[in-house]
PDB file of N, CA, C and O in Angstrom:
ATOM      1  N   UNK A   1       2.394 -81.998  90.956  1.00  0.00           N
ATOM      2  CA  UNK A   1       2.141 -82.505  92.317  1.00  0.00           C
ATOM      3  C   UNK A   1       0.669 -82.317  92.706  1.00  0.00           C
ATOM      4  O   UNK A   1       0.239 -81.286  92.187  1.00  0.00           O
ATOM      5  N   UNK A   2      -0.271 -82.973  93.457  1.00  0.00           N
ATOM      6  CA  UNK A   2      -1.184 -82.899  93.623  1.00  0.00           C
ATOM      7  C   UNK A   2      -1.801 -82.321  94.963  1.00  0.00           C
ATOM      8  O   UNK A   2      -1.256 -82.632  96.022  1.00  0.00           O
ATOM      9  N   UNK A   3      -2.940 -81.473  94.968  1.00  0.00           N
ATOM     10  CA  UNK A   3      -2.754 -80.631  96.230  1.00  0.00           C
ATOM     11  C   UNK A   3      -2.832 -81.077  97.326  1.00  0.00           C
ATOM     12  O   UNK A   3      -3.121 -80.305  98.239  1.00  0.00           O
ATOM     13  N   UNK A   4      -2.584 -82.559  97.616  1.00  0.00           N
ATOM     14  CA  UNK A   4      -2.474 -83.341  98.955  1.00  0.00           C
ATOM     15  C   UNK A   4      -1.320 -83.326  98.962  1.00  0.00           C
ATOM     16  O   UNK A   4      -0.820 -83.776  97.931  1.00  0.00           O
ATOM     17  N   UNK A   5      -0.304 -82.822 100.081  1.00  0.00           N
ATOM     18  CA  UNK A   5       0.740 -82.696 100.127  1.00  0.00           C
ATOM     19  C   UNK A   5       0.871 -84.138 100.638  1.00  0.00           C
ATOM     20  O   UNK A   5       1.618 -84.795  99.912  1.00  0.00           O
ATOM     21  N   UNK A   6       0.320 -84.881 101.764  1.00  0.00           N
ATOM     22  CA  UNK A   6      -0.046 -86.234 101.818  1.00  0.00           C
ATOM     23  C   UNK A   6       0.278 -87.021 100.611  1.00  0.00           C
ATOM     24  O   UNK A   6       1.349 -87.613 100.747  1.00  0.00           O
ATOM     25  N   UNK A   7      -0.293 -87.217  99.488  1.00  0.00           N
ATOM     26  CA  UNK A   7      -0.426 -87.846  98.403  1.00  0.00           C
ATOM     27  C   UNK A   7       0.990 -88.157  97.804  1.00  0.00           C
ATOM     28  O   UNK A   7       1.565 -89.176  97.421  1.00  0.00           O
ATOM     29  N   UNK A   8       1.377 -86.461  97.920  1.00  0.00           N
ATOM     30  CA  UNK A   8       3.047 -86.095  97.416  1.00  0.00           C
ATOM     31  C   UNK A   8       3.866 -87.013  97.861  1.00  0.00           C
ATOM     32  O   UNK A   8       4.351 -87.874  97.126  1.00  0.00           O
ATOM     33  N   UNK A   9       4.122 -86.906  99.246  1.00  0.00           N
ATOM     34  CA  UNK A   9       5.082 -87.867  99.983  1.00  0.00           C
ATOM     35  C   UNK A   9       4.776 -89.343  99.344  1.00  0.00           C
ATOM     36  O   UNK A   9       5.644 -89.945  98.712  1.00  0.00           O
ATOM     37  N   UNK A  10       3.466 -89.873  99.562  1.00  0.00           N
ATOM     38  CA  UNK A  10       3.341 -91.523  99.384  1.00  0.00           C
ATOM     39  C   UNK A  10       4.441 -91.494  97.567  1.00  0.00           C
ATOM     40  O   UNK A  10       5.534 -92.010  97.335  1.00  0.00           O
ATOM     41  N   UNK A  11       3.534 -90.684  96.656  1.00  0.00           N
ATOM     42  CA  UNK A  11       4.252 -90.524  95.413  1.00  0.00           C
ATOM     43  C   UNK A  11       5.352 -89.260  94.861  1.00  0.00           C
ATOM     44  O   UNK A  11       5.440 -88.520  93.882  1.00  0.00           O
ATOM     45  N   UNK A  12       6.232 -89.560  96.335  1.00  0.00           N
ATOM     46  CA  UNK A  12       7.292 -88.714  95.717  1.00  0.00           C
ATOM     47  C   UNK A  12       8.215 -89.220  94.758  1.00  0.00           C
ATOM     48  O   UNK A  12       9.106 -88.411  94.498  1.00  0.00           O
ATOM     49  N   UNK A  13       8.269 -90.110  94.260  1.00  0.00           N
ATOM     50  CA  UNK A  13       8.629 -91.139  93.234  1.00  0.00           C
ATOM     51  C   UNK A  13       8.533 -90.487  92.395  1.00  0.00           C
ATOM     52  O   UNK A  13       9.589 -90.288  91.795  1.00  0.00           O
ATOM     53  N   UNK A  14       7.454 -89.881  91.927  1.00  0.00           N
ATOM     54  CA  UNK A  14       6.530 -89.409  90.806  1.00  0.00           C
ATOM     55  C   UNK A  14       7.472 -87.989  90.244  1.00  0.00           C
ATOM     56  O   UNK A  14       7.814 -87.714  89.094  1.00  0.00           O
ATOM     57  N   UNK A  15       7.715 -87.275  91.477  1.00  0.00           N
ATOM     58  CA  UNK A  15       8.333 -86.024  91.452  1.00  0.00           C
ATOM     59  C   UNK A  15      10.003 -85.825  91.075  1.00  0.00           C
ATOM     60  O   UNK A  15      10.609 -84.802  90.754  1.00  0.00           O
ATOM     61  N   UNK A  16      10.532 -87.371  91.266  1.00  0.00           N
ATOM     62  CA  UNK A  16      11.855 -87.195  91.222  1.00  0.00           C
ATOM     63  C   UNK A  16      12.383 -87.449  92.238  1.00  0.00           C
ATOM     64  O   UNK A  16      13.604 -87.334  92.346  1.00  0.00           O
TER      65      UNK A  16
END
C-alpha cells in the first residue's frame, strides 16, 4: 500500500 492513504482508497482494487 502506498503511504497516501488517499491513493489507497482510489486503488483499493490493488489491495483486494
Amino acid at each position: 500500500n502506498f503511504p497516501l492513504d488517499l491513493a489507497s482508497m482510489e486503488f483499493n482494487s490493488i489491495d483486494g
